[in-house]
C-alpha positions as CSV (number, residue, x, y, z in Angstrom):
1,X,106.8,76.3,121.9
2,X,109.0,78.7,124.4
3,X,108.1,81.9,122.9
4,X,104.8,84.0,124.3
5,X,103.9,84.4,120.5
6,X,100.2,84.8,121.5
7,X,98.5,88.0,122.8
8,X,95.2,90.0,122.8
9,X,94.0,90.0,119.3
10,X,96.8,87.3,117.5
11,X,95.7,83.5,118.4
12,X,97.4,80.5,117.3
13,X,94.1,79.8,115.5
14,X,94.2,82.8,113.4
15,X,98.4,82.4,112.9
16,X,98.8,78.4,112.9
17,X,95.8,77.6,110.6
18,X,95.7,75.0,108.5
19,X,93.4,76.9,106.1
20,X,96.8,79.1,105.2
21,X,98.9,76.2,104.0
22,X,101.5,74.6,105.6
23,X,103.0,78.0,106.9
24,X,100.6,79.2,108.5
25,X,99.4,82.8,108.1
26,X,102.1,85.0,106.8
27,X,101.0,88.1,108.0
28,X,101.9,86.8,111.8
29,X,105.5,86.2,111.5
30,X,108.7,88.9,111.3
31,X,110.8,86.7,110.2
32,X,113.1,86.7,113.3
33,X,111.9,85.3,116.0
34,X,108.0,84.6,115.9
35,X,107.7,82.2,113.1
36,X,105.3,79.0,112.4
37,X,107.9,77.2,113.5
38,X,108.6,78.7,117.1
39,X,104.9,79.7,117.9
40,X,102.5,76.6,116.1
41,X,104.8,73.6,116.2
42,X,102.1,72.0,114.3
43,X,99.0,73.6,111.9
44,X,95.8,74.3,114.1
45,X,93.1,72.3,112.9
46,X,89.6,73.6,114.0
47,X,87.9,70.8,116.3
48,X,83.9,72.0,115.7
49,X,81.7,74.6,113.4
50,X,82.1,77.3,116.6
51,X,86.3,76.8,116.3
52,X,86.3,76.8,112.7
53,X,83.9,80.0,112.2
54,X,85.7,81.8,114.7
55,X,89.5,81.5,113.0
56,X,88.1,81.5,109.8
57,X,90.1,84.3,107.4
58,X,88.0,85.3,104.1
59,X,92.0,86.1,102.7
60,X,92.3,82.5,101.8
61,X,88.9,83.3,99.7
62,X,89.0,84.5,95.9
63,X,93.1,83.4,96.0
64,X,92.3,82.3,92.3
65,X,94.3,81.9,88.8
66,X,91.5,82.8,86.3
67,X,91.1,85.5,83.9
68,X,88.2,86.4,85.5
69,X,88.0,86.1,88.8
70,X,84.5,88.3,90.0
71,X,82.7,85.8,87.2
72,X,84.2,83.1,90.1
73,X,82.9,84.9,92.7
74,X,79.3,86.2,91.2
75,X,78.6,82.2,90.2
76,X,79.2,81.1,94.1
77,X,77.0,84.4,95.4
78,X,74.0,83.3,92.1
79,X,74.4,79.3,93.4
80,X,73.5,80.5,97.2
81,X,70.8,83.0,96.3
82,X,68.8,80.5,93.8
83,X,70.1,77.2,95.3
84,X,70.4,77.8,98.9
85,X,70.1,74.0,99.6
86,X,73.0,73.0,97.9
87,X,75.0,76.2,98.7
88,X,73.6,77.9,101.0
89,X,72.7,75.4,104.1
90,X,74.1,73.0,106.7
91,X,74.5,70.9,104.1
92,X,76.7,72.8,101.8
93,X,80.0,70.8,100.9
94,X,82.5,71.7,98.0
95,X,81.0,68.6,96.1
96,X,77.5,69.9,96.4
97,X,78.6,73.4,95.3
98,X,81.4,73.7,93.5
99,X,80.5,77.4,92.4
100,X,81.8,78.3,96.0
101,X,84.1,75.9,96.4
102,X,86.2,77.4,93.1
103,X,86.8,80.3,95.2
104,X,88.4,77.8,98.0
105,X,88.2,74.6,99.6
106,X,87.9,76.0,103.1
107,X,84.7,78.3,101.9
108,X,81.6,75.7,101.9
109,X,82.7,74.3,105.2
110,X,82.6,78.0,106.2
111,X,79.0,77.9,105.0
112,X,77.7,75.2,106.3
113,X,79.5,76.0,109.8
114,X,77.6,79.5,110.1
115,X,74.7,77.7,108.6
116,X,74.9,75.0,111.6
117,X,76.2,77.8,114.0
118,X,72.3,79.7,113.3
119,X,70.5,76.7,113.8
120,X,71.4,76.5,117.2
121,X,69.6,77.9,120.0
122,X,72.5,79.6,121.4
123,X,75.2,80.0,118.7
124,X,79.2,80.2,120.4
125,X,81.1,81.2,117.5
126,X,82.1,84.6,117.2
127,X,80.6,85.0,114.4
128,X,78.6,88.3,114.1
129,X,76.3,86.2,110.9
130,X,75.4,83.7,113.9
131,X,73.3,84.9,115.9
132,X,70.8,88.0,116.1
133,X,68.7,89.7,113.1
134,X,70.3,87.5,110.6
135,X,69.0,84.2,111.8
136,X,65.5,85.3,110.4
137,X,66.4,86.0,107.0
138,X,68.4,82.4,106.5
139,X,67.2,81.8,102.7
140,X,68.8,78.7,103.0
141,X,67.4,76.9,105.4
């Protein structure tokens, strides 16, 4: 990669990540000269909870083909209200709720990351949910 393609604010984990298909985030390139291609080389794969928190993009959320898509999204908000520990906690997968996981893949690993992220002493993602007042209200324990 030759090209400075990364500056305050635009990181090759918010413009070369996986979680935006194999093109990466298509609101990063002009189509001349910065594209996936000369700035990522290769998707960015998050290596821990704190990495994948902190490039996580709630616009690959809710991309869904249904003829009601808020039902979607009221079933995965109902699931981590009354069933935090299957939707709701560190141990939240797309197989233990699949409410959430209709809205994407990527969104129960979000979860469980911020989830993970609060249950440690010091959270390091930048992740305003992580850390602070919100860690006392975590209903999902």
């Amino acid at each position: 990669v030759a090209l400075d393609c990364w500056t305050d604010g635009i990181t090759r984990g918010q413009c070369c990540n996986a979680i935006f298909g194999p093109g990466g985030n298509s609101h990063c390139w002009d189509g001349g000269d910065f594209t996936f291609e000369s700035c990522c080389g290769e998707s960015y794969q998050a290596s821990d909870c704190s990495a994948f928190v902190t490039h996580f993009s709630f616009s690959v959320v809710g991309a869904i083909r249904t003829a009601n898509p808020g039902e979607v999204w009221e079933s995965c908000a109902r699931a981590m209200d009354l069933e935090g520990h299957r939707c709701n906690s560190v141990n939240t997968t797309t197989r233990s709720c699949p409410e959430c996981g209709r809205l994407s893949m990527y969104l129960p690993q979000y979860i469980q990351c911020v989830r993970l992220e609060q249950a440690r002493a010091t959270p390091s993602a930048s992740c305003p949910a992580c850390s602070g007042a919100d860690r006392a209200t975590d209903g999902g324990g």
